[in-house]
PDB file of N, CA, C and O in Angstrom:
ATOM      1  N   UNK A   1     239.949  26.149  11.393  1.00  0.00           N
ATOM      2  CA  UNK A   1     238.825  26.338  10.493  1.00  0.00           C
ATOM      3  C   UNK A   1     239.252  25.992   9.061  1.00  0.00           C
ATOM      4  O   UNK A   1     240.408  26.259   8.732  1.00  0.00           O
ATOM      5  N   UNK A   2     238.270  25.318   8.030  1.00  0.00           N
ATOM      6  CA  UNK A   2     238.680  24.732   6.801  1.00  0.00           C
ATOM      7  C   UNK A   2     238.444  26.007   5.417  1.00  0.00           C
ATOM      8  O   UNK A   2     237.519  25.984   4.605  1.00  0.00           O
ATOM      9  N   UNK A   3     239.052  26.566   5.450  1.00  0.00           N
ATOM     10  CA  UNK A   3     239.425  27.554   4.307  1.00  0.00           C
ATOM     11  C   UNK A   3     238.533  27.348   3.117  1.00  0.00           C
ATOM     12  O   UNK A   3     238.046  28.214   2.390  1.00  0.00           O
ATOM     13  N   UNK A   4     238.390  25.873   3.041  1.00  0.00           N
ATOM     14  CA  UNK A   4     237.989  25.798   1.426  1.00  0.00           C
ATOM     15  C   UNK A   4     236.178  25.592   1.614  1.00  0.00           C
ATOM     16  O   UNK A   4     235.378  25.786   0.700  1.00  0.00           O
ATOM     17  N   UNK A   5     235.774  25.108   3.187  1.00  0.00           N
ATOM     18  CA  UNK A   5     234.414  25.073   3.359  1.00  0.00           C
ATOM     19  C   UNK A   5     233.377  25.738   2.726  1.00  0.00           C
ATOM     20  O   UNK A   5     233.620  26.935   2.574  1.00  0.00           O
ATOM     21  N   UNK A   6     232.400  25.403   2.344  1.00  0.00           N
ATOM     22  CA  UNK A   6     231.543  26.638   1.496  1.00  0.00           C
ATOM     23  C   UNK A   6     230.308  26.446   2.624  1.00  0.00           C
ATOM     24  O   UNK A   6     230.190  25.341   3.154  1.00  0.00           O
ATOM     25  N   UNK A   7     229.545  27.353   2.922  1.00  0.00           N
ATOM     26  CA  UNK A   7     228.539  27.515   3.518  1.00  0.00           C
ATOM     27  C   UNK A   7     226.890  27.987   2.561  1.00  0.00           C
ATOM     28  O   UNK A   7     226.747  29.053   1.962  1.00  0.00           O
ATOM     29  N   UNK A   8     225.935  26.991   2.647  1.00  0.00           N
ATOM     30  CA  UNK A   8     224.535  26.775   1.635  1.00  0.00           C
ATOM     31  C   UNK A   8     223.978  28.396   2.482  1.00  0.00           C
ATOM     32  O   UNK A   8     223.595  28.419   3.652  1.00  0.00           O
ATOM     33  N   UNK A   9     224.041  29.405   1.745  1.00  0.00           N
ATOM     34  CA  UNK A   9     223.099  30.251   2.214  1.00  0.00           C
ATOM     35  C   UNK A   9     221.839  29.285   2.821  1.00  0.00           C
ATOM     36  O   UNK A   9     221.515  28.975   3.968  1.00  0.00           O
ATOM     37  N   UNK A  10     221.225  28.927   1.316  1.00  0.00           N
ATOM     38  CA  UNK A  10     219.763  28.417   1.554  1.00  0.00           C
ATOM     39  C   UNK A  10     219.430  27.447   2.986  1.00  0.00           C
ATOM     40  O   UNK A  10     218.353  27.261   3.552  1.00  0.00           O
ATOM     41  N   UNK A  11     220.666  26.976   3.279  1.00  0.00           N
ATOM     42  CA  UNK A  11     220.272  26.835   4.832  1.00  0.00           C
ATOM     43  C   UNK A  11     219.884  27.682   5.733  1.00  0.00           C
ATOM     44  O   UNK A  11     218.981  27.122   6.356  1.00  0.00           O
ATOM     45  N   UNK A  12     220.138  29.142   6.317  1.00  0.00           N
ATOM     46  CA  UNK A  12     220.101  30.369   6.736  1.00  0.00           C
ATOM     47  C   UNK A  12     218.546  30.276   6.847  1.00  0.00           C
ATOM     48  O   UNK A  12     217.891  30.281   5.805  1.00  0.00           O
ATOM     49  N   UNK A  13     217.898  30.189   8.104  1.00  0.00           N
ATOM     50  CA  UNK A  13     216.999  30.636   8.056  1.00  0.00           C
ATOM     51  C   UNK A  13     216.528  32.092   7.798  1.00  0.00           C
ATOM     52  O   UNK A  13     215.398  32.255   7.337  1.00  0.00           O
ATOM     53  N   UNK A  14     217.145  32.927   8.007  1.00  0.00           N
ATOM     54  CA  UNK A  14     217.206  34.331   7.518  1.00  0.00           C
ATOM     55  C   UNK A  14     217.343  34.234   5.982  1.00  0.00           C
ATOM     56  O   UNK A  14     216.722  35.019   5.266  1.00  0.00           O
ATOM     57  N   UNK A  15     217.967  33.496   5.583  1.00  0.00           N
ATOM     58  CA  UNK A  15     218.455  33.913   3.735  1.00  0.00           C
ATOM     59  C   UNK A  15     217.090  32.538   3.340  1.00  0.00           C
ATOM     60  O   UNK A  15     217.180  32.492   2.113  1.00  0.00           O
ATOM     61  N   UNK A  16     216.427  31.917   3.578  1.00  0.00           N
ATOM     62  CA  UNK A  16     215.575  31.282   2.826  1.00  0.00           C
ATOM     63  C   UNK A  16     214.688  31.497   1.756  1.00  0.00           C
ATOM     64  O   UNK A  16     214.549  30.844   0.722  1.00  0.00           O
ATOM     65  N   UNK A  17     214.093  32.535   2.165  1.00  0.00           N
ATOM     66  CA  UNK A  17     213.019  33.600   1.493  1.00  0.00           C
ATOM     67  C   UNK A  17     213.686  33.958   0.185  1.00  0.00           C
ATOM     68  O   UNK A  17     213.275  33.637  -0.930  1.00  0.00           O
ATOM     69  N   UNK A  18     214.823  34.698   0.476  1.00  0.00           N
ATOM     70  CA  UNK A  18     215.302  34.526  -0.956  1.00  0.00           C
ATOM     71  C   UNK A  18     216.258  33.574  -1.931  1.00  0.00           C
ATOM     72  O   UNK A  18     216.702  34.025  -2.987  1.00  0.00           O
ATOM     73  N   UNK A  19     216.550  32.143  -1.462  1.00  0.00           N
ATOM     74  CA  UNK A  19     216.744  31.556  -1.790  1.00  0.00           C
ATOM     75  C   UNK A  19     215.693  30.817  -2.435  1.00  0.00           C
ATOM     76  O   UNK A  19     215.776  30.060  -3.402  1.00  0.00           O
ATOM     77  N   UNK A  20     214.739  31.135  -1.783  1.00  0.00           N
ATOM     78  CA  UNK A  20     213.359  30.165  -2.318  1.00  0.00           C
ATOM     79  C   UNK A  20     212.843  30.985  -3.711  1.00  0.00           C
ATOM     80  O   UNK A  20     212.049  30.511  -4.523  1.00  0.00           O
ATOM     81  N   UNK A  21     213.707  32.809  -3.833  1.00  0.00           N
ATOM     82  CA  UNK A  21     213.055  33.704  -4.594  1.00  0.00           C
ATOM     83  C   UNK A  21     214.075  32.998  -5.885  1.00  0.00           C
ATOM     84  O   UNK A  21     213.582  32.566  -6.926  1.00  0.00           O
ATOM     85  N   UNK A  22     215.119  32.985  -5.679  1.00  0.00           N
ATOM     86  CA  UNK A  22     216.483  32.811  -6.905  1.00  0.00           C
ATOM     87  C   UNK A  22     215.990  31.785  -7.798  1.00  0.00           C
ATOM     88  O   UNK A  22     215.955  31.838  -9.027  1.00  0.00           O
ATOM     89  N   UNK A  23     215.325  30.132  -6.464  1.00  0.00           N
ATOM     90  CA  UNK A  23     215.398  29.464  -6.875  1.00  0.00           C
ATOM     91  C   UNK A  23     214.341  29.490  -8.001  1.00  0.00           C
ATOM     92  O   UNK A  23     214.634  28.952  -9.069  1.00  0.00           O
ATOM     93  N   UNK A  24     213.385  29.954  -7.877  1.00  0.00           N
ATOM     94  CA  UNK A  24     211.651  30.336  -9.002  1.00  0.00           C
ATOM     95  C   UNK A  24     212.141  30.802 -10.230  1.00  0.00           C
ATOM     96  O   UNK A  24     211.828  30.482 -11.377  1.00  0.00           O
ATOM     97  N   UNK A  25     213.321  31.966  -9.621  1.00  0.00           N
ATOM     98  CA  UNK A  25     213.365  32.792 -10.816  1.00  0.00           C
ATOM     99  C   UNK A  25     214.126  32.015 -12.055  1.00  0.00           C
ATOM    100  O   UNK A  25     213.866  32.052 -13.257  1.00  0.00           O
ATOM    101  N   UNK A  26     215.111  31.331 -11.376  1.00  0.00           N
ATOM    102  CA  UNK A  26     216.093  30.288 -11.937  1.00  0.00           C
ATOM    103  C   UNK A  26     215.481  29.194 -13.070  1.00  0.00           C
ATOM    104  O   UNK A  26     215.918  28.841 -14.166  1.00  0.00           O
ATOM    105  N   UNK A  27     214.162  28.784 -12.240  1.00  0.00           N
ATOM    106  CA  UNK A  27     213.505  27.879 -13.096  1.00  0.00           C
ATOM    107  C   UNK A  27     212.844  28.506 -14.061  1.00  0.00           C
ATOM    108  O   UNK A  27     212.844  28.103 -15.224  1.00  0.00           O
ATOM    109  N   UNK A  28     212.277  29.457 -13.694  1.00  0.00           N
ATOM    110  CA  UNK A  28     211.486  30.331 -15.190  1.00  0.00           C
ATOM    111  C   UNK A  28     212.489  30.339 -15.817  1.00  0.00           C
ATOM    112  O   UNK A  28     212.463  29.297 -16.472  1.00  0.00           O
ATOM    113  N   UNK A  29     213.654  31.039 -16.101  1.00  0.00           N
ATOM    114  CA  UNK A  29     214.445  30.834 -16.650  1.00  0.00           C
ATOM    115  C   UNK A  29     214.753  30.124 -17.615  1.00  0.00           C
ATOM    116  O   UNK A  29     214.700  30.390 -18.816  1.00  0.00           O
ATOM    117  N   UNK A  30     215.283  28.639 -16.775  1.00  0.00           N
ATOM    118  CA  UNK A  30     215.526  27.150 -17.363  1.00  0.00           C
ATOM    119  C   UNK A  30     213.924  27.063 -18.313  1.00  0.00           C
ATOM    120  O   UNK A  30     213.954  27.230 -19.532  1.00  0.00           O
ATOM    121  N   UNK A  31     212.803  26.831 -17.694  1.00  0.00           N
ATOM    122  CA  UNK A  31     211.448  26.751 -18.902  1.00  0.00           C
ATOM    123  C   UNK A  31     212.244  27.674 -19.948  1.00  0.00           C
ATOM    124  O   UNK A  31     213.197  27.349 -20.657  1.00  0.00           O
ATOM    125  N   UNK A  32     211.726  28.663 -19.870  1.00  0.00           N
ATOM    126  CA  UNK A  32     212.093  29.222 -21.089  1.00  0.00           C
ATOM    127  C   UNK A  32     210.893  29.976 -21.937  1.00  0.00           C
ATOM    128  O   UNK A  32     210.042  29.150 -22.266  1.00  0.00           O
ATOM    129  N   UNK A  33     210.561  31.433 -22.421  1.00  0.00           N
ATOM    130  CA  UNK A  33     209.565  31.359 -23.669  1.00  0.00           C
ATOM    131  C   UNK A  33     209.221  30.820 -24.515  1.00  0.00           C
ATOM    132  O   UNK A  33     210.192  30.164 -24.894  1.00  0.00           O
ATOM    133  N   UNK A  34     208.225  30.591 -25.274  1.00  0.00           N
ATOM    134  CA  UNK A  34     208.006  30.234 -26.691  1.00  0.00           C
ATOM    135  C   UNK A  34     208.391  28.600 -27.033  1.00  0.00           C
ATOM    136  O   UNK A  34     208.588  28.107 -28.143  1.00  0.00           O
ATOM    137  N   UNK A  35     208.422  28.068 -25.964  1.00  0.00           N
ATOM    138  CA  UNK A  35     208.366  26.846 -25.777  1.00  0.00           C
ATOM    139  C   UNK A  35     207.003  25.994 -26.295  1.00  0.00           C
ATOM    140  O   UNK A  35     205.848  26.051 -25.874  1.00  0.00           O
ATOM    141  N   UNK A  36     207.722  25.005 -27.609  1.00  0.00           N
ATOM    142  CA  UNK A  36     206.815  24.318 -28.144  1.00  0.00           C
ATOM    143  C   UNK A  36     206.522  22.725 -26.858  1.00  0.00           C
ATOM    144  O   UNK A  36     207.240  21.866 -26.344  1.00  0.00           O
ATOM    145  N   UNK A  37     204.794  23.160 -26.841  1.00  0.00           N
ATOM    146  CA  UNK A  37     204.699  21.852 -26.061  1.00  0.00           C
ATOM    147  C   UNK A  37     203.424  21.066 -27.277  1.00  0.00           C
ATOM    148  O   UNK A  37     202.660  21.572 -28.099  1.00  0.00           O
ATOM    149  N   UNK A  38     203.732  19.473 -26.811  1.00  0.00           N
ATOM    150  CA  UNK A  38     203.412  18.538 -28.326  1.00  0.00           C
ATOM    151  C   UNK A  38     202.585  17.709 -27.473  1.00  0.00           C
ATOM    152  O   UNK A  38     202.758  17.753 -26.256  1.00  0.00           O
ATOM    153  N   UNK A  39     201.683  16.939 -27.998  1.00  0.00           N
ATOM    154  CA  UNK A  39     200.661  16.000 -28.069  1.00  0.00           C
ATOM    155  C   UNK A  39     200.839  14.853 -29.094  1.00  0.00           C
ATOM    156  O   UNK A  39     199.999  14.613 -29.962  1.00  0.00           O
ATOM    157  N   UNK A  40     201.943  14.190 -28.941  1.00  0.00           N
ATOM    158  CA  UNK A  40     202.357  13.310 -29.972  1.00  0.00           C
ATOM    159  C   UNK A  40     201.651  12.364 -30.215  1.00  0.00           C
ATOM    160  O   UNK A  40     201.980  11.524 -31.054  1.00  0.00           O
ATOM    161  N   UNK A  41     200.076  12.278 -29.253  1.00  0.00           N
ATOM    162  CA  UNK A  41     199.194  11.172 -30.060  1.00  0.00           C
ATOM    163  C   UNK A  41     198.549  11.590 -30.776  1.00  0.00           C
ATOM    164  O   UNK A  41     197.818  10.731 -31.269  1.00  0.00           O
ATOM    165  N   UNK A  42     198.304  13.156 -31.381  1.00  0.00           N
ATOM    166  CA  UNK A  42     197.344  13.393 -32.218  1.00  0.00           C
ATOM    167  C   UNK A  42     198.042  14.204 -32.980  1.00  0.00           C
ATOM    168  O   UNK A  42     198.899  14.856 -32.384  1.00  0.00           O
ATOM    169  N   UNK A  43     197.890  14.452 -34.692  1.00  0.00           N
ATOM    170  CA  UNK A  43     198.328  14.852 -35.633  1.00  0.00           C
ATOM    171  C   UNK A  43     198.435  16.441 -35.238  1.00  0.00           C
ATOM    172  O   UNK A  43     197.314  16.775 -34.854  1.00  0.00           O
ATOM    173  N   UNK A  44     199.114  17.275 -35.195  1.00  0.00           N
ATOM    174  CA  UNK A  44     199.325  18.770 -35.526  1.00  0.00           C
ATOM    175  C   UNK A  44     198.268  19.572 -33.951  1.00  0.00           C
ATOM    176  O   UNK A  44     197.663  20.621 -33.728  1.00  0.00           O
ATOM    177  N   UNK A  45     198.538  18.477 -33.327  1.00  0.00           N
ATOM    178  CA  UNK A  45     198.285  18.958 -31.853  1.00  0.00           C
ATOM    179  C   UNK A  45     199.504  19.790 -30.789  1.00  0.00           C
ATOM    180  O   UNK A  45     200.481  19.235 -30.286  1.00  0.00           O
ATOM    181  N   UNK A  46     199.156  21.111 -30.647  1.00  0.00           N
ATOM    182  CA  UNK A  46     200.646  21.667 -29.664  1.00  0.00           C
ATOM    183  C   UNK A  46     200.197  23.067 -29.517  1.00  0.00           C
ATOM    184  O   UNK A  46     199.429  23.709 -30.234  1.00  0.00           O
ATOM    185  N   UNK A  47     200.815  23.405 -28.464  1.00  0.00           N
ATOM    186  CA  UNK A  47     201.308  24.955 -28.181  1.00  0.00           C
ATOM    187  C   UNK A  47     201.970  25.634 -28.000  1.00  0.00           C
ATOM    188  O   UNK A  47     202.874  25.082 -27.372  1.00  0.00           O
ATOM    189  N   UNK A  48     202.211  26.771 -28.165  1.00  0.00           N
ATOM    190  CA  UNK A  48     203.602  27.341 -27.480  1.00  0.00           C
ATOM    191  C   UNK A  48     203.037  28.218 -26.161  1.00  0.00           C
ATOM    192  O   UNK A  48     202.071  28.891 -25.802  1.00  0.00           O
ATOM    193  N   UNK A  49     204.364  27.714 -25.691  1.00  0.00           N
ATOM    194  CA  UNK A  49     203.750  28.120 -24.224  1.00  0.00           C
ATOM    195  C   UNK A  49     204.422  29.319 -23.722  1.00  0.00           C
ATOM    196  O   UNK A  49     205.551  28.851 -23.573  1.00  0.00           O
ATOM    197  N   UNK A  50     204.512  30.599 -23.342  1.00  0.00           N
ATOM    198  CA  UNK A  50     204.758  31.257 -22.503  1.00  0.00           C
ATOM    199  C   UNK A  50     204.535  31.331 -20.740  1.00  0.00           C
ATOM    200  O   UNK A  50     204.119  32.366 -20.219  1.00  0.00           O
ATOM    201  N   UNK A  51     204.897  29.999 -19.867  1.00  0.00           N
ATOM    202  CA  UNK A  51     204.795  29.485 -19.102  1.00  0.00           C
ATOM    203  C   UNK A  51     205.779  30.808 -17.976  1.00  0.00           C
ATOM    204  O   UNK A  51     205.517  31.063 -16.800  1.00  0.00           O
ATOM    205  N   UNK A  52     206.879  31.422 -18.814  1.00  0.00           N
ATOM    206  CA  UNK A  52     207.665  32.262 -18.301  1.00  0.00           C
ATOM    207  C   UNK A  52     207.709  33.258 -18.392  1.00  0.00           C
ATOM    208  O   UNK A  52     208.608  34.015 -18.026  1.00  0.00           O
ATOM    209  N   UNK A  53     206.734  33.489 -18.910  1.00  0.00           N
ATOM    210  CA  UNK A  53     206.911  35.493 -19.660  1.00  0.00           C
ATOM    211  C   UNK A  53     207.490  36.300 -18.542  1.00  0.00           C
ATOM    212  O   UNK A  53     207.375  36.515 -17.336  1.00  0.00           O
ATOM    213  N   UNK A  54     208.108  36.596 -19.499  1.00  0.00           N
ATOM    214  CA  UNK A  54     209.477  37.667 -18.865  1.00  0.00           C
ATOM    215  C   UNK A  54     210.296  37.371 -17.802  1.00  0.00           C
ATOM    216  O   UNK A  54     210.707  38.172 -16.963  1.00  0.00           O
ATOM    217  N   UNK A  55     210.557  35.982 -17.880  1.00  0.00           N
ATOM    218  CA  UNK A  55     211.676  35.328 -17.021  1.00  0.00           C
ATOM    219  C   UNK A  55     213.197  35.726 -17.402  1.00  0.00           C
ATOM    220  O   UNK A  55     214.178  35.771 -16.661  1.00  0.00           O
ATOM    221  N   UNK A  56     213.086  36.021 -18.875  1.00  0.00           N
ATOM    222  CA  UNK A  56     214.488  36.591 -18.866  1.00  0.00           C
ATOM    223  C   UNK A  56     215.061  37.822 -19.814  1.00  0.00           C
ATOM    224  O   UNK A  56     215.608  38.028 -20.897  1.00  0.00           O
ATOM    225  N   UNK A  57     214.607  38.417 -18.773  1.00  0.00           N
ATOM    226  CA  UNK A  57     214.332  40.197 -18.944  1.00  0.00           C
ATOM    227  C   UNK A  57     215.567  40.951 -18.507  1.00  0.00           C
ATOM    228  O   UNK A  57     215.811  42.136 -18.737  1.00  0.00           O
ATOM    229  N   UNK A  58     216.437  39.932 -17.726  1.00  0.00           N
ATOM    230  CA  UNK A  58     217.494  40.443 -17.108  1.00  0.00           C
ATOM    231  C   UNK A  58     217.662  41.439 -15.940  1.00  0.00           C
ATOM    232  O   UNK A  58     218.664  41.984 -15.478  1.00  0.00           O
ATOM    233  N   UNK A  59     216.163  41.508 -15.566  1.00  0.00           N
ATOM    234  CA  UNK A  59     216.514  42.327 -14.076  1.00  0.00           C
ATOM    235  C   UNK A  59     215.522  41.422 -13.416  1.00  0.00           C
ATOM    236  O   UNK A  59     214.510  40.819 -13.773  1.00  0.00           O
ATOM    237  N   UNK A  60     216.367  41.597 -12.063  1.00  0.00           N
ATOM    238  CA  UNK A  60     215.818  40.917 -10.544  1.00  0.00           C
ATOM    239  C   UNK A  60     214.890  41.295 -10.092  1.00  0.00           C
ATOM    240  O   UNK A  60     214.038  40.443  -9.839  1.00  0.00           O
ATOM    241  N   UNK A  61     214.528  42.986  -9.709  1.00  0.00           N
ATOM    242  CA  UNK A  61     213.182  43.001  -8.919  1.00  0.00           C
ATOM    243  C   UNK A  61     212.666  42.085  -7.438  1.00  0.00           C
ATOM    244  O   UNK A  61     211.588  41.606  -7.086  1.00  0.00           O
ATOM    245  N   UNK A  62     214.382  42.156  -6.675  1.00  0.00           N
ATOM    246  CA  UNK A  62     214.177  41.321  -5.515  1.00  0.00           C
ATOM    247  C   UNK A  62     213.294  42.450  -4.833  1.00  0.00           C
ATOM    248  O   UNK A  62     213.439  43.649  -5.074  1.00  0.00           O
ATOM    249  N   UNK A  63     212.238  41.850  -3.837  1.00  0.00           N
ATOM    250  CA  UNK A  63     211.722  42.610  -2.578  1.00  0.00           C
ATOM    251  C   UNK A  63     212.491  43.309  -1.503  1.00  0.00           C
ATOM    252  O   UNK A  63     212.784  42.457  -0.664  1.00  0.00           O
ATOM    253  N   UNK A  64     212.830  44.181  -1.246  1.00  0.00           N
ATOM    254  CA  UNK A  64     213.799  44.399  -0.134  1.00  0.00           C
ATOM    255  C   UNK A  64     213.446  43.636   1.306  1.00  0.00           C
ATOM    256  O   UNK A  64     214.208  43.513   2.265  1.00  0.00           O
ATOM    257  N   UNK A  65     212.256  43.223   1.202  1.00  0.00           N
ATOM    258  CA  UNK A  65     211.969  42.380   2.518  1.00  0.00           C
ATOM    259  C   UNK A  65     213.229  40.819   2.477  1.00  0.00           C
ATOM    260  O   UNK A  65     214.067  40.179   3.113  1.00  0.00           O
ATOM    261  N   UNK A  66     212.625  40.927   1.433  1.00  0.00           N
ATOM    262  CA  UNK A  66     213.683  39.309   1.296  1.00  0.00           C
ATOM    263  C   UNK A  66     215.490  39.122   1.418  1.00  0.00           C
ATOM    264  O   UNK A  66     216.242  38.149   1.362  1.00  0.00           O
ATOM    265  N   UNK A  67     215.665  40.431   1.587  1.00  0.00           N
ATOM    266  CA  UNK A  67     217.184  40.842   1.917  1.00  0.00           C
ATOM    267  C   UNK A  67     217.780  41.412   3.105  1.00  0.00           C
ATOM    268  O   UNK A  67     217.906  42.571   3.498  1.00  0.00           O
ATOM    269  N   UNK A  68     218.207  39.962   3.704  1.00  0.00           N
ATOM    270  CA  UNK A  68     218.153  40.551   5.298  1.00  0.00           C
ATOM    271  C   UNK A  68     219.713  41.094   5.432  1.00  0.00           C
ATOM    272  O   UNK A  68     220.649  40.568   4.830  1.00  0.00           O
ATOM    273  N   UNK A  69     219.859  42.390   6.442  1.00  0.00           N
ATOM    274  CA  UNK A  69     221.601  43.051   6.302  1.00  0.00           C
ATOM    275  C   UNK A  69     222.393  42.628   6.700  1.00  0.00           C
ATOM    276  O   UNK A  69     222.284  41.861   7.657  1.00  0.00           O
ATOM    277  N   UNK A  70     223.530  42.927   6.161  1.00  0.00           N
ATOM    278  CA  UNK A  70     224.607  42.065   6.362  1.00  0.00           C
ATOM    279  C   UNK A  70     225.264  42.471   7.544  1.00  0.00           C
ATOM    280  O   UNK A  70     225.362  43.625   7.963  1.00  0.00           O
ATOM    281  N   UNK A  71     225.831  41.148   8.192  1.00  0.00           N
ATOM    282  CA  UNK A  71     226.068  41.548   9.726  1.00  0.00           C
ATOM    283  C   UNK A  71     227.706  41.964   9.854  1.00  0.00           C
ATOM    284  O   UNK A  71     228.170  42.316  10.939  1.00  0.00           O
TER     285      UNK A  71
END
C-alpha cells in the first residue's frame, strides 16, 4: 500500500453531502462582503453587494445529517 496516497473524501458517496456543504461555504467565503460590483459602461453606475452575508462569521453550523460516523 502507497503511504503517501491521499484519498478525495468528496468521492465518498457517504461524505458528498458535505463536501458539496464545505464546498458553498468555501465560495461564499472567496465572494466575499461588501463587494463593489461596476457597470463600466455607464458613469457612477455600481453596487455593493452582500452576495455572502455572513459567510465569514467563523462558525460552521454543519447539519449533523451531513456527518456520517466514523467507522
Amino acid at each position: 500500500m502507497d503511504s503517501l496516497k491521499k484519498d478525495s473524501v468528496a468521492e465518498k458517496r457517504k461524505c458528498r453531502a458535505l463536501a458539496h456543504w464545505f464546498w458553498q461555504k468555501s465560495g461564499s467565503i472567496a465572494v466575499g462582503n461588501g463587494r463593489v460590483e461596476c457597470d463600466w459602461r455607464l458613469p457612477n453606475s455600481y453596487n455593493i453587494s452582500n452576495f455572502a452575508g455572513g459567510a465569514k462569521n467563523k462558525v460552521l453550523n454543519v447539519s449533523e445529517y451531513l456527518i456520517s460516523p466514523i467507522e
